[in-house]
C-alpha positions as CSV (number, residue, x, y, z in Angstrom):
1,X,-6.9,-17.3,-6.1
2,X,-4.7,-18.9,-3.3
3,X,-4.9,-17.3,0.0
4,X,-1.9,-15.0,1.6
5,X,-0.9,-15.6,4.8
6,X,-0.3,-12.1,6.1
7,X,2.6,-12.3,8.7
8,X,3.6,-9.3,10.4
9,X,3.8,-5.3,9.5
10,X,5.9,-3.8,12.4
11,X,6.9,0.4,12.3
12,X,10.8,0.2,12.2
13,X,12.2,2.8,14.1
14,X,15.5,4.2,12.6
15,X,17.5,7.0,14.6
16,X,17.2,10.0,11.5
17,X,14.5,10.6,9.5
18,X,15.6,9.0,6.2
19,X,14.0,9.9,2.3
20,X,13.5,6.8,0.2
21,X,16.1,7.6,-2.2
22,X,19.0,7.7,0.3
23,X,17.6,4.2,1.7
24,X,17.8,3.1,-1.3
25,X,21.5,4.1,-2.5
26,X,22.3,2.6,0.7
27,X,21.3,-0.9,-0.4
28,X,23.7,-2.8,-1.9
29,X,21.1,-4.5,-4.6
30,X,23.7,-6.8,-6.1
31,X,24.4,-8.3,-3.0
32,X,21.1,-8.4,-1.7
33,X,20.0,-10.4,-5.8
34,X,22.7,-12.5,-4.7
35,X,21.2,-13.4,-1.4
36,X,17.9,-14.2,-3.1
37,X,19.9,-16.7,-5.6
38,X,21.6,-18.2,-3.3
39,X,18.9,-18.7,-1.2
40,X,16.5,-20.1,-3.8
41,X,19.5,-22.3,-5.6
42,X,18.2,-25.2,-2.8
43,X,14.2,-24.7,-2.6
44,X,11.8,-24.5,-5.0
45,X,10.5,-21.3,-2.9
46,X,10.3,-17.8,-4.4
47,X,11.8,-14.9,-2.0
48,X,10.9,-11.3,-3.5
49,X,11.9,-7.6,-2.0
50,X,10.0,-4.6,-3.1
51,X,10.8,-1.5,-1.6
52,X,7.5,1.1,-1.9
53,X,9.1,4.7,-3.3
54,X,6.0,6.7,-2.7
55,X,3.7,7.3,0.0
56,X,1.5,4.4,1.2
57,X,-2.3,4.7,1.0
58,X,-3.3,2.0,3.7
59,X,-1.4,0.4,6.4
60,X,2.1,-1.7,5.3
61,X,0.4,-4.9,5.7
62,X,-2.7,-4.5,3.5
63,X,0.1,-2.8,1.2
64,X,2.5,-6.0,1.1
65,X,-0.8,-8.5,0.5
66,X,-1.7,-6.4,-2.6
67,X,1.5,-6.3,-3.9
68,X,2.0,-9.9,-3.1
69,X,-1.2,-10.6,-5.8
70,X,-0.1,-7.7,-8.1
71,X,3.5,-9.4,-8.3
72,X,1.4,-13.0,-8.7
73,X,3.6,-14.2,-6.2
74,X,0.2,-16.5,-5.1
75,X,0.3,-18.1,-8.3
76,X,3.5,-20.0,-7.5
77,X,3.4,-24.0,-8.4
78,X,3.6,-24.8,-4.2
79,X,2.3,-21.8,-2.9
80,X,5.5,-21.2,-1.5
81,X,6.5,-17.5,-1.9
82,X,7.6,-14.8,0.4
83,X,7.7,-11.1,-0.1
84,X,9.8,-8.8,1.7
85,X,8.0,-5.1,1.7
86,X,9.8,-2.3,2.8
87,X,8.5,1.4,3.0
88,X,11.3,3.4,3.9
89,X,9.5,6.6,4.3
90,X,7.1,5.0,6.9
91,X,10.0,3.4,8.3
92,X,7.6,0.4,8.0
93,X,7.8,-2.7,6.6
94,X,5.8,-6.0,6.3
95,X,7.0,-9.6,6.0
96,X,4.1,-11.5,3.9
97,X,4.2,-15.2,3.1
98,X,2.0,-17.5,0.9
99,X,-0.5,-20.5,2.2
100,X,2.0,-23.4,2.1
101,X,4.6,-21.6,3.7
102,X,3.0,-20.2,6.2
103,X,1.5,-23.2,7.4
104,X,4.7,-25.1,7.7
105,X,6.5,-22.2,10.2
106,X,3.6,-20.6,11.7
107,X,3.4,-16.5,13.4
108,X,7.0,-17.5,15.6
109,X,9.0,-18.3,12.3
110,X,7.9,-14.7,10.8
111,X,8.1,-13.0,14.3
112,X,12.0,-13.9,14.6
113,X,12.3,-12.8,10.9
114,X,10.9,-9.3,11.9
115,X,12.6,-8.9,14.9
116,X,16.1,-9.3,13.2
117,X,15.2,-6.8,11.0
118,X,14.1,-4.3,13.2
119,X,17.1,-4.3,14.8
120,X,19.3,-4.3,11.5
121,X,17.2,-1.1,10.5
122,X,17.0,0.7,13.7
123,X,21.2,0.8,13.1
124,X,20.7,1.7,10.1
125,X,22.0,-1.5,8.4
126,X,19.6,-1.9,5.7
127,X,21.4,-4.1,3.4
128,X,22.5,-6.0,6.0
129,X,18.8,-6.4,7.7
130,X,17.5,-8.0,3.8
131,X,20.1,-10.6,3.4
132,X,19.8,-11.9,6.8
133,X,15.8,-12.2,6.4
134,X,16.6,-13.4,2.7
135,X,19.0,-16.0,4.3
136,X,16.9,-17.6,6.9
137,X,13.8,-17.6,4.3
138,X,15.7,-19.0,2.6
139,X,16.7,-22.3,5.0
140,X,13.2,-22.9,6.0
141,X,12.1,-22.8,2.5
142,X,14.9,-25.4,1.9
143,X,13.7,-27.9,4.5
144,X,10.4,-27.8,3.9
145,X,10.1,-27.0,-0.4
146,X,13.6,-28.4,-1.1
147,X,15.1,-28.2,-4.9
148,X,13.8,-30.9,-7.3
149,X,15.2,-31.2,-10.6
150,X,11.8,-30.2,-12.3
151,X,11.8,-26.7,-10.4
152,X,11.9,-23.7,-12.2
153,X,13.0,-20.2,-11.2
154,X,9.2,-18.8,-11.6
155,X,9.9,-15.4,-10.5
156,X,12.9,-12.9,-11.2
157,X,15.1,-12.7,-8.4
158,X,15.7,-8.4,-9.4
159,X,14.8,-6.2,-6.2
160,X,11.9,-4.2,-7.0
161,X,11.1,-0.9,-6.6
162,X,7.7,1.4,-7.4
């Protein structure tokens, strides 16, 4: 099995107390599938976003990593995918990216990513927070894993919810 670089799990702070199901009919899930396709249209890199509707049993991090294997995101040809975890009910959320990736951008890369979404979640812009983190995944995974005309989409591109 291909090791996971875990990046960052940070507690987002947002200003009410907010249930998953009104997180989620807040996101805008076409747009934020869009994102992902766009993003992925010039890399051979996988972006995912899986937003956790229950409870979590361990901390967001340890969360993200499993669901990073459970999703086989690790199994990708370059070892290139990124997973976007989000537990709204924790107000948490992790930023996980596999080997390859990881060593190309290093803790700063995934730092900046996290940052920018903390802030787009502390004002309550959650779709908003996604696309911009999808986005900029999305441009180093193009200069580093660019599109070849033998890569395949090897992972749906749906956001993911469970």
């Amino acid at each position: 099995m291909a090791a996971v670089s875990a990046v960052v799990a940070v507690r987002a702070v947002v200003g009410n107390e907010m249930r998953t199901r009104e997180f989620l009919s807040k996101l805008e899930h076409d747009r934020i599938v869009h994102a992902i396709r766009e993003a992925e249209s010039k890399t051979s890199g996988e972006i995912r976003v899986f937003v956790q509707r229950g409870k979590l049993k361990n901390d967001p991090l340890a969360a993200a990593q499993k669901k990073f294997r459970q999703l086989r995101m690790h199994k990708t040809r370059e070892s290139n995918a990124v997973l976007i975890f989000v537990a709204p009910r924790e107000h948490k959320f992790a930023v996980v990216g596999d080997r390859a990736i990881h060593e190309k951008c290093g803790d700063e890369f995934w730092q900046r990513i996290v940052e920018g979404m903390r802030t787009h979640f502390q004002n309550e812009k959650f779709t908003h927070a996604l696309i911009e983190a999808i986005s900029e995944i999305g441009k180093l995974l193009t200069s580093h894993f660019p599109k070849t005309l033998g890569n395949a989409n090897e992972l749906p591109d749906d956001v993911i919810e469970g």
